[in-house]
N, C-alpha and C positions, 0 to 999 in steps of 0.2 A: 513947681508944684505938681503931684501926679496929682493924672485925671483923672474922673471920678467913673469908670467905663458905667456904671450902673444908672449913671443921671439921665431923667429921660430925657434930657435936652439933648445929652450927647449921643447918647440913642436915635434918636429920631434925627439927626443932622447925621447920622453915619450913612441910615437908611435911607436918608432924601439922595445921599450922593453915589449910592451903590445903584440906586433904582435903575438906571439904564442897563446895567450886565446881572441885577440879580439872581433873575431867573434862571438864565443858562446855567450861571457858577453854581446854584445851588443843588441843580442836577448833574453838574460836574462833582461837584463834592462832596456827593453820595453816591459815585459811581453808576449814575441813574434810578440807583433805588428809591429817589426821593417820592416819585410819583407811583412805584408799588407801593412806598409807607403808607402813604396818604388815602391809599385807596384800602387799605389793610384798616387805619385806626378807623376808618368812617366805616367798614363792617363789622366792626363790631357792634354794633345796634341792628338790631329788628327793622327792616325796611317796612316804609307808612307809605299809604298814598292820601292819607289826608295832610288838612290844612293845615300842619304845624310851624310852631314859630321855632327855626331855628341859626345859629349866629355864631360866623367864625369871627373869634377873635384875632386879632395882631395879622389880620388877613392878608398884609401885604398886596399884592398882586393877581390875588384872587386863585390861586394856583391850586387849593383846594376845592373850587367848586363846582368842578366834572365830579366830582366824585362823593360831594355831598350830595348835590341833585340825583345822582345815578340812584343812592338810597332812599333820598326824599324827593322823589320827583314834583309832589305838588305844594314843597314845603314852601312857606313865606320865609328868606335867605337874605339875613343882615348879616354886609361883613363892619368889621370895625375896624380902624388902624389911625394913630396920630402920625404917619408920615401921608407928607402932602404930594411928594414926587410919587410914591409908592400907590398911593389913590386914584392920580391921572392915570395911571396904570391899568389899574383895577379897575376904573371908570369904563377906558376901550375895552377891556374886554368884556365889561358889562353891555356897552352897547353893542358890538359885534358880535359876540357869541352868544347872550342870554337874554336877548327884547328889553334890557335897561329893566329888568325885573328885580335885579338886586339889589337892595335896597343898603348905600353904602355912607355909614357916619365917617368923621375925621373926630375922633374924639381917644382919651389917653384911658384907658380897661384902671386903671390905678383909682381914675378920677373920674369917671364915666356920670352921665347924667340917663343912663339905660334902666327902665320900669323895672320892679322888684317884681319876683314870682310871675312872671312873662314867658320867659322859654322854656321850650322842651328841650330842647337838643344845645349843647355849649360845645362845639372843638376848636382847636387851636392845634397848628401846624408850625412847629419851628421856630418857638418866639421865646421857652421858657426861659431860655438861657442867656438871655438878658435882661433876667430878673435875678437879683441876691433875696437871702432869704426874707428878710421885711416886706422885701415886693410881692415874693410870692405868696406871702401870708394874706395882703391886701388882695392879689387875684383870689385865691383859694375864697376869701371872703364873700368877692364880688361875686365869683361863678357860685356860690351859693345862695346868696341877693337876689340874683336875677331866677334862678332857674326855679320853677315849677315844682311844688311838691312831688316826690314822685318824676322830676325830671331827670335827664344822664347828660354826662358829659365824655370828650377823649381827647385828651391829650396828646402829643407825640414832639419827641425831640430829638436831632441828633448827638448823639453821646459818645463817650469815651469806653472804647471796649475795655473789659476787664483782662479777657488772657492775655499777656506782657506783648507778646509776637504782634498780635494785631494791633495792640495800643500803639507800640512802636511804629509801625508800620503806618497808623491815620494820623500820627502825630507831622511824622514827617510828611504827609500826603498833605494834611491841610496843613501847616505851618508852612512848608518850605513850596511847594508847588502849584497849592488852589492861589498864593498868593500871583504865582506870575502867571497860570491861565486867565487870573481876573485880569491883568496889566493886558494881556491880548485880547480879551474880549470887552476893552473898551473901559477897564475898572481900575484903580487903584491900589497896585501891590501892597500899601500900607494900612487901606482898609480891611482888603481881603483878608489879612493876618490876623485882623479883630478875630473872624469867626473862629478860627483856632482859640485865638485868648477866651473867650466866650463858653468857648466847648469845654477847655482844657480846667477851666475854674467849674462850670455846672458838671461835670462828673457823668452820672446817671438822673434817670428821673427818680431816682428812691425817696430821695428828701422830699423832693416837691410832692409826692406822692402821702409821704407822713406830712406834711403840711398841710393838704387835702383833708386827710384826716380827721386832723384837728381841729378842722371847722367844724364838724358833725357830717363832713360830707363820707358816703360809704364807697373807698376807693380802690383796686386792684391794680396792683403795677405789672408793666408789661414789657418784654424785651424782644428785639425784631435783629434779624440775621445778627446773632452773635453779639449781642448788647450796643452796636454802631448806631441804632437807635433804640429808645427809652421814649416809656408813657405811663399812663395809667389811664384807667375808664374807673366810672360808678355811676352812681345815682345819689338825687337827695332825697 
């Protein structure tokens, strides 16, 4: 029977067992640009020095939060993620590097029990793409739920360049080689390969973008070095 890659069981058991090498592979396989992206989609907002609520989804390892706080220095900083390896994670680096200020749920963004009309600020680094479109319509929903009249959100995902040369080019990079740096950095060549499968089905962010949409959210999609990553920002 094919698996169902989009199940968040499966999901969330892929992430529990990549947790020990994510980090590095992911800055591998984006040629280190992962941590320019990051700091690129979080300026796109107007830096605050006040109190605001704001909350990375699918936060993984917290790997976005130098770079949220840089913008929101005084903001109140929930991350969210239903992987539990992924959270231990997230946890040390909440107590070593940010005074255990981060305020971190284990909970599934599909199925969330998070206050409606609560945040200002919604990002999400790296996670669309293991969502199909139903998913995403249920995010698209959610990040509308929660956020603030008047609140923004940004998006950012690794994607599938369009010009042929480079497609070719990251196809074989993550298919064939992110697979065997993950097997050296302590990961599983047949997980690794997910992220290609991942990539290579989520496209761009364009759709997730008219999905956004759709909700009533007001959305702009956005391309970074040569479409290898995809997003969008707006506001509700």
């Amino acid at each position: 029977m094919t698996k169902d890659i989009y199940n968040p069981e499966f999901v969330k058991d892929l992430f529990n067992r990549m947790s020990r090498s994510y980090e590095r592979v992911n800055y591998i396989t984006s040629f280190g640009f992962s941590i320019r992206w990051r700091k690129q989609f979080v300026k796109e907002f107007t830096s605050h020095s006040t109190k605001i609520e704001v909350i990375d989804l699918l936060t993984g390892m917290g790997e976005a939060w130098d770079s949220v706080k840089k913008v929101f220095p005084d903001s109140n900083l929930t991350g969210l993620d239903f992987s539990t390896e992924m959270l231990k994670s997230a946890q040390r680096k909440n107590d070593l590097h940010f005074n255990k200020e981060i305020n971190l749920l284990q909970q599934d963004i599909l199925d969330s029990r998070l206050p409606s009309n609560y945040f200002d600020i919604v990002v999400c680094a790296f996670g669309l793409k293991t969502f199909d479109s139903r998913q995403l319509k249920i995010l698209a929903t959610e990040t509308y739920r929660i956020l603030k009249p008047g609140g923004a959100f940004s998006f950012i995902e690794v994607s599938k360049p369009e010009n042929v040369i480079l497609k070719t080019l990251y196809r074989f990079y993550l298919g064939k080689i992110i697979p065997i740096i993950g097997k050296f950095l302590l990961g599983n060549p047949k997980e690794y390969k997910m992220l290609w499968q991942y990539t290579d089905k989520f496209g761009n962010a364009k759709e997730a973008n008219q999905i956004f949409q759709s909700v009533g959210l007001k959305s702009k999609y956005k391309s970074y070095f040569y479409g290898c990553a995809t997003g969008f920002k707006g506001t509700k």
